[in-house]
GUSE-920237 format. One record per residue: y, x, z of N, C-alpha, C in turn. Coordinates in Angstrom, 2 decimals. Last residue first. Layout:
N
nc2/nc1/nc3/cac2/cac1/cac3/cc2/cc1/cc3
Y/X/Z/Y/X/Z/Y/X/Z
...
END
This chain:
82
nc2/nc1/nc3/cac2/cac1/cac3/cc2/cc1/cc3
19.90/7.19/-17.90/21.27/6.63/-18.39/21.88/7.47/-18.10
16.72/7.37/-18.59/18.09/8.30/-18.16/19.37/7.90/-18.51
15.64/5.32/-19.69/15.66/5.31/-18.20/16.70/6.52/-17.38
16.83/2.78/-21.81/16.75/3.79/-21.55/16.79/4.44/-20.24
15.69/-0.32/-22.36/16.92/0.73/-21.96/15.93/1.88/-21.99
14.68/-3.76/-24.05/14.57/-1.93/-23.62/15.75/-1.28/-23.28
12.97/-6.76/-24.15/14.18/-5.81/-23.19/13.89/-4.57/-23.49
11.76/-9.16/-25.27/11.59/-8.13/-24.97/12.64/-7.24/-24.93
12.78/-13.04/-24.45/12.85/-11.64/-25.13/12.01/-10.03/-24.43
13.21/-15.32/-23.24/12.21/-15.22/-24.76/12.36/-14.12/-25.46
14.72/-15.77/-20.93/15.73/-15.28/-22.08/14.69/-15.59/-23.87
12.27/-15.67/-19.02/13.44/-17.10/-19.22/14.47/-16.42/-20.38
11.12/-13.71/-20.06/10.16/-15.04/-20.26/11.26/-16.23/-20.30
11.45/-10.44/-20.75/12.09/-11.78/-19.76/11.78/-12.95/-20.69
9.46/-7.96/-20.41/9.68/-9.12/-21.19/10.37/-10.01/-19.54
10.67/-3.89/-20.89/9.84/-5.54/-20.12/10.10/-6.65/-21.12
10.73/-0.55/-21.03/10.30/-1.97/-21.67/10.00/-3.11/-21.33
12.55/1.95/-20.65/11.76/0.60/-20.56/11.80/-0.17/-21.26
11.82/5.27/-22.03/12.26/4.29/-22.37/11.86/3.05/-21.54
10.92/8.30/-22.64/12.22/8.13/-21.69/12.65/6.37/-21.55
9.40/8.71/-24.51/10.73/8.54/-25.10/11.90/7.97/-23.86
7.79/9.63/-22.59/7.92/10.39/-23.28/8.76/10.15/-24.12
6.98/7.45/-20.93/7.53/8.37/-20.50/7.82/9.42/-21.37
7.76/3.93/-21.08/7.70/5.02/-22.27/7.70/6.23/-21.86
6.41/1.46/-19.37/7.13/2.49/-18.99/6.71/3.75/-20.38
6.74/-1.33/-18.72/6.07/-1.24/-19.42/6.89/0.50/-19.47
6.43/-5.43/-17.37/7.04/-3.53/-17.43/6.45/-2.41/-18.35
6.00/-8.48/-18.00/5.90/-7.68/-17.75/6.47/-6.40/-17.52
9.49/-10.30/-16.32/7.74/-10.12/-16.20/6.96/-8.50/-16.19
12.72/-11.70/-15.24/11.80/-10.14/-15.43/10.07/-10.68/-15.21
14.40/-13.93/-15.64/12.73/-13.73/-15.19/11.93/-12.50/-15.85
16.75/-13.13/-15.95/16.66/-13.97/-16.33/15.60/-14.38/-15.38
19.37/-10.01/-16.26/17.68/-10.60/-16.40/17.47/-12.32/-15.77
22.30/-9.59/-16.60/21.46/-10.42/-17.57/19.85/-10.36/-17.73
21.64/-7.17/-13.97/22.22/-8.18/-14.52/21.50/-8.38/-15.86
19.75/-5.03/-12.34/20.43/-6.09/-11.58/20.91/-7.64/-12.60
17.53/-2.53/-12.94/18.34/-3.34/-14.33/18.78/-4.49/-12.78
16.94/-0.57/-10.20/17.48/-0.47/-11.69/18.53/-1.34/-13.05
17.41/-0.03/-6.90/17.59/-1.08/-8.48/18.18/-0.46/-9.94
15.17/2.30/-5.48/16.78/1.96/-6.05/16.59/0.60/-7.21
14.13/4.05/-2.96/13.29/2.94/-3.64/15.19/2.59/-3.93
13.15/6.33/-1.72/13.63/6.05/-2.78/13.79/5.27/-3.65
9.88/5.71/-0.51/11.22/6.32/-0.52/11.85/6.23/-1.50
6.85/4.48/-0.94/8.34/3.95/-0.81/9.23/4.16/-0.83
5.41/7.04/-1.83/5.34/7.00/-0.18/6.64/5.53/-0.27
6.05/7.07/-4.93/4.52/6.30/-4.30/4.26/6.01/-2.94
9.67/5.46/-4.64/8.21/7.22/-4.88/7.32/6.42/-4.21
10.87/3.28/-6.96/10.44/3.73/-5.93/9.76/4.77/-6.11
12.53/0.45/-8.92/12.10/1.58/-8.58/11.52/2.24/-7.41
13.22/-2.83/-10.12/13.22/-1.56/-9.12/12.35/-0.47/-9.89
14.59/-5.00/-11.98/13.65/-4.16/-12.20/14.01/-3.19/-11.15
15.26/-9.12/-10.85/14.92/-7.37/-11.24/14.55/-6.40/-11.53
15.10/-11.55/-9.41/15.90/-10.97/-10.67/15.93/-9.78/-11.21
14.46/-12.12/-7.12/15.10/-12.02/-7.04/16.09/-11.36/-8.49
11.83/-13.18/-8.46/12.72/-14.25/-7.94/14.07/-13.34/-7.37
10.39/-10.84/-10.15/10.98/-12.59/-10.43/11.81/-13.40/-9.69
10.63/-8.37/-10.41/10.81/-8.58/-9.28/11.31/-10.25/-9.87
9.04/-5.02/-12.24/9.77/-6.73/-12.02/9.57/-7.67/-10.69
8.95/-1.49/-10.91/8.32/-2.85/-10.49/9.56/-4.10/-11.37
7.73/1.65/-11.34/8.97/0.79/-11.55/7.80/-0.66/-11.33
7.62/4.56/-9.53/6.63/3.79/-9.69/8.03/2.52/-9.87
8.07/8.18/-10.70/8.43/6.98/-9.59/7.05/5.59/-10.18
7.36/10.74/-11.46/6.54/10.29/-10.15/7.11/8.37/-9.74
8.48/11.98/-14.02/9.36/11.47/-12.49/8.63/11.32/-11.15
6.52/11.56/-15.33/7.18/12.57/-15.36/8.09/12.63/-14.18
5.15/9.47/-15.45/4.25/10.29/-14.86/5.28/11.08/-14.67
5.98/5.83/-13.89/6.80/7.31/-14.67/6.15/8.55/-14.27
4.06/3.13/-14.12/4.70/4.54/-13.38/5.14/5.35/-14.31
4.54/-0.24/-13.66/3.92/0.63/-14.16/4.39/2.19/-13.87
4.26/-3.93/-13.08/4.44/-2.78/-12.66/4.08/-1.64/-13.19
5.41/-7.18/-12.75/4.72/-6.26/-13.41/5.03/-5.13/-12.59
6.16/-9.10/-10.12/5.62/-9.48/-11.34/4.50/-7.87/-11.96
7.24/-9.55/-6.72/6.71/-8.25/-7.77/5.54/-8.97/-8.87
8.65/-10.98/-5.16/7.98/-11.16/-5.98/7.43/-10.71/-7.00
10.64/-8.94/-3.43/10.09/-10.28/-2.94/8.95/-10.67/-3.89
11.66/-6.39/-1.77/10.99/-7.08/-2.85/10.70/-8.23/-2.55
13.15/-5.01/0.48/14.14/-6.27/-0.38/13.33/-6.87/-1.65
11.36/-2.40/0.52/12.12/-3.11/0.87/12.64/-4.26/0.22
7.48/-1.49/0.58/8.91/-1.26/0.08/10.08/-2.32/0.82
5.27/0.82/1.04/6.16/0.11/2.11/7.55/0.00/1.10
2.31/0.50/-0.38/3.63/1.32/-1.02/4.46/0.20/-0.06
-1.18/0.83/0.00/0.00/0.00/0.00/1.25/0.88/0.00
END
């Protein structure tokens, strides 16, 4: 188990081998987090125009996310080094 904070409804999830973090969707409160496998570090990533974050989906080699918001009917990407 991974002690995290302020999650509430963790949808998808997948890891950044290169980073170590571990990214989570978060449905009811609207989100994509972050975290290290001990919980530390645990930061918000995407906060606005998500909708119903689902799945996640982590590019570590083009550096890229990927989720689906189910309430928008779209697939989402940023970039994880902003």
């Amino acid at each position: 188990a991974i002690p995290l904070s302020n999650s509430r409804y963790a949808v998808g999830i997948d890891f950044d081998t290169v980073e170590g973090f571990i990214y989570w969707t978060d449905d009811l409160s609207k989100r994509i987090e972050r975290a290290r496998l001990n919980g530390s570090d645990q930061q918000d990533v995407i906060t606005t125009e998500v909708i119903s974050p689902d799945g996640i989906a982590i590019d570590w080699i083009s550096r890229n996310i990927y989720w689906i918001d189910t309430g928008a009917d779209r697939i989402e990407v940023t970039t994880i080094d902003k």
